[in-house]
C-alpha positions in Angstrom: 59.3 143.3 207.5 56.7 141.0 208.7 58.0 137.0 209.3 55.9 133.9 210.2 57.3 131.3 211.9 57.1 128.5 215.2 58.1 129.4 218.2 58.0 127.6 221.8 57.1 130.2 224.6 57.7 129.9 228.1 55.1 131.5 229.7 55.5 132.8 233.7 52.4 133.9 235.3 52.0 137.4 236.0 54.7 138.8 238.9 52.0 139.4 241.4 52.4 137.1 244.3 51.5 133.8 241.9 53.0 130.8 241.3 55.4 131.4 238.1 55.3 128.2 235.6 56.1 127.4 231.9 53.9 126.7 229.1 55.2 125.3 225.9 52.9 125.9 223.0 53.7 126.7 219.4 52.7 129.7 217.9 52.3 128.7 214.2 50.2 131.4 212.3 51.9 134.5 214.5 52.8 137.4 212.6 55.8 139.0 213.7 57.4 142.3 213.1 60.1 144.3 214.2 59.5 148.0 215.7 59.9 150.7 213.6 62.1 152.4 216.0 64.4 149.5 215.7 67.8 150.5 213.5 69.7 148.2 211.3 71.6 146.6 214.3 70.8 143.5 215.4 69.6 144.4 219.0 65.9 144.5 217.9 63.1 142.1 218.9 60.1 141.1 217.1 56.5 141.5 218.2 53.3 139.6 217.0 49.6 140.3 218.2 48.5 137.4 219.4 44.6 137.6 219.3 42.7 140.2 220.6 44.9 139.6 224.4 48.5 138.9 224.4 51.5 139.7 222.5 54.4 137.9 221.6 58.2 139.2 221.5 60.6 137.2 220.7 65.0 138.0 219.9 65.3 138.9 216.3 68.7 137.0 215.7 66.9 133.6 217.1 63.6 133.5 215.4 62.9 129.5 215.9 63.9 130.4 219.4 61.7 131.2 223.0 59.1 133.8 222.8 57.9 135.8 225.9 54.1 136.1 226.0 52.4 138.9 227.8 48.7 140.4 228.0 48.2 143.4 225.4 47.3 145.4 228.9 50.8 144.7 230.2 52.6 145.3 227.0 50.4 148.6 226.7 51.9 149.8 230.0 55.0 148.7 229.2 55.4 150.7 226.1 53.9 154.1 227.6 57.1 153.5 230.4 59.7 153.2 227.7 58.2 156.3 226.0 58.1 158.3 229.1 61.8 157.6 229.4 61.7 155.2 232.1 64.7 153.2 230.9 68.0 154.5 229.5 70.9 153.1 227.9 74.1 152.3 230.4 
């Protein structure tokens, strides 16, 4: 299911020693979908490729709400952790 929507992201710079700060901008024409892992609960979040560089997730059960905004590079190593197993359920 794909939805389209606004949302403000708050935007940190990356954790690597750099100042962290917040950027408010809207993300009108994002196109955002939930995983296909994702089950029929309501812990899911929803991703949107945001140009050819970042990605947007946001929390499924607040769509008008916060978005996190990351570089596709990031996101990309991100995933490949989760599917390697590198978190697990408590």
């Amino acid at each position: 299911m794909r939805h389209t929507g606004r949302a403000t992201v708050e935007r940190p710079a990356a954790a690597d020693g750099k100042e962290i700060r917040a950027v408010n901008y809207e993300l009108p024409g994002a196109q955002w979908f939930k995983s296909s892992h994702s089950g029929t609960a309501n812990e899911c979040v929803e991703v949107a490729w945001l140009g050819d560089t970042n990605v947007g997730v946001r929390d499924s059960k607040h769509a008008a709400g916060p978005a996190l905004v990351f570089r596709r590079t990031d996101w990309a190593a991100f995933t490949t952790w989760l599917g390697k197993g590198g978190a697990t359920s408590a």
